[in-house]
C-alpha atoms as one frame of an Amber mdcrd trajectory, in Angstrom:
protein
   0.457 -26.561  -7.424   2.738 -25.372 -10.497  -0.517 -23.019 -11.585  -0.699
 -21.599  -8.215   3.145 -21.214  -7.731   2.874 -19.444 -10.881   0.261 -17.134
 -10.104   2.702 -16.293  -6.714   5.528 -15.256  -9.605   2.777 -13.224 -11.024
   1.530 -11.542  -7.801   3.622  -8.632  -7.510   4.817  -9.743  -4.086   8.186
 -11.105  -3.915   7.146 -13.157  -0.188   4.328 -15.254  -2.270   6.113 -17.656
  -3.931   7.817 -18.684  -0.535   5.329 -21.059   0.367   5.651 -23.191  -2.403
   9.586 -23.971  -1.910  11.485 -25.351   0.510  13.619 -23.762   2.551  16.590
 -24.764   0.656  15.198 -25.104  -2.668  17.006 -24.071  -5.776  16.510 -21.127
  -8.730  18.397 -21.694 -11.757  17.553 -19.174 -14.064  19.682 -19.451 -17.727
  19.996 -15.879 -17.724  19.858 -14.850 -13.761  21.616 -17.555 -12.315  21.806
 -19.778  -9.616  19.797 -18.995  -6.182  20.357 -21.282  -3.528  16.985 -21.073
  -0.217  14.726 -18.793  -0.038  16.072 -15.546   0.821  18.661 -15.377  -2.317
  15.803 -16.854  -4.881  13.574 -13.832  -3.181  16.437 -11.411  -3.677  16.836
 -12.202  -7.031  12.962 -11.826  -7.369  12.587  -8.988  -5.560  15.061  -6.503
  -7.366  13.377  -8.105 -10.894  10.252  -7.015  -9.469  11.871  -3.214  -8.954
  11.853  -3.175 -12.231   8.968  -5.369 -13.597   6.181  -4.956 -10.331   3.670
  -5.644 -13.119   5.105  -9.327 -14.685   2.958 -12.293 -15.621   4.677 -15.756
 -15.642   1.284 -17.354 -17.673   1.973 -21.422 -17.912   0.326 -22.677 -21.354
   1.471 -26.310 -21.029   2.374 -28.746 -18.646   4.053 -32.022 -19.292   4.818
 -34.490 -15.688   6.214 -37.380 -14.335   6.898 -38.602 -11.222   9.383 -36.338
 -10.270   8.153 -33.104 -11.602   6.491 -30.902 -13.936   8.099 -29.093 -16.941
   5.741 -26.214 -18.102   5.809 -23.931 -21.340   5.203 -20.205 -20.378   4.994
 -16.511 -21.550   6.762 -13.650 -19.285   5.374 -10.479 -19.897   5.598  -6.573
 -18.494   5.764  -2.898 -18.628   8.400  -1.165 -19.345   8.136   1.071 -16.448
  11.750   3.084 -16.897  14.130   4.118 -19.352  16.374   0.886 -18.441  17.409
  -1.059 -20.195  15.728  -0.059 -23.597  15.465   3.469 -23.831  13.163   6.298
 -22.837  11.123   5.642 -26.133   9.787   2.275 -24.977   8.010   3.628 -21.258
   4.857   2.082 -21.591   5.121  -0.445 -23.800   4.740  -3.818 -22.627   7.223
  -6.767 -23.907   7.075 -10.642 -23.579   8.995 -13.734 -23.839   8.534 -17.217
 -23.910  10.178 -19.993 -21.828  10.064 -23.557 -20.095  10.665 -24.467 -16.967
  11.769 -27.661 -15.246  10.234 -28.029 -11.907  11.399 -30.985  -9.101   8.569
 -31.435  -6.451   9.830 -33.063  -3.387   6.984 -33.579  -0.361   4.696 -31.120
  -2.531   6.581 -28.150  -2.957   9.519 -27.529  -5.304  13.056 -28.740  -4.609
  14.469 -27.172  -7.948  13.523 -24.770 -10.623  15.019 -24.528 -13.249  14.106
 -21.951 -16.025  14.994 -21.892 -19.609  14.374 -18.547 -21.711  15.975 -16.167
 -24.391  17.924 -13.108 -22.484  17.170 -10.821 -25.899  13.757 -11.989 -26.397
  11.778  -9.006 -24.357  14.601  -6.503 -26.284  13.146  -8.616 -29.412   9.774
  -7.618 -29.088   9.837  -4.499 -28.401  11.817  -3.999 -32.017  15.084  -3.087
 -30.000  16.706  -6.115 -31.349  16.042  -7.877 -34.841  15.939 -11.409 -34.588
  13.128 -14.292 -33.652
């Protein structure tokens, strides 16, 4: 289920990842915030998508129990406008790397919760020294 709701962030189509939460489900995103149902985690999605239309979520790892799944990932994407790094960097694709908490509650996610570096796409793309 995580691999498919996965390949729904990955889709380009901010309705696909609907069917994998509840209606009420949560989106806690360390650098976006907190998204509470469907239509504000799809909001939040969406406009990232205005930006992004071409990201990957990719899941490398996936560690369980009997609440849930946490998963290792890389986020990657085109920079498709000027914003937020400069006209020099159109075209170039960045990444970043991440884990994510996941709560399954009658098969589809009650809470996500998703851990990740706000500079790392600025990182490697050179804009930013660091790790």
């Amino acid at each position: 289920m995580v691999e498919q709701l996965f390949a729904a962030w990955s889709s380009g189509d901010p309705d696909a990842p609907a069917a994998f939460f509840h209606a009420d489900g949560v989106l806690r995103d360390i650098v976006g915030g907190e998204h509470i149902g469907w239509p504000a985690i799809r909001a939040f999605f969406g406009a990232g998508l205005l930006h992004w239309p071409d990201l990957v979520l990719a899941p490398a790892e996936f560690w369980t129990n009997e609440r849930g799944v946490s998963v290792r990932w890389t986020m990657s994407a085109t920079v498709n406008d000027a914003r937020p790094f400069g006209p020099e960097h159109v075209g170039r694709s960045w990444s970043s790397e991440g884990m994510s908490w996941i709560v399954v509650e009658d098969g589809k996610v009650r809470l996500e919760v998703d851990y990740h570096d706000s500079a790392a796409s600025a990182k490697s793309l050179g804009v930013v020294r660091g790790r």
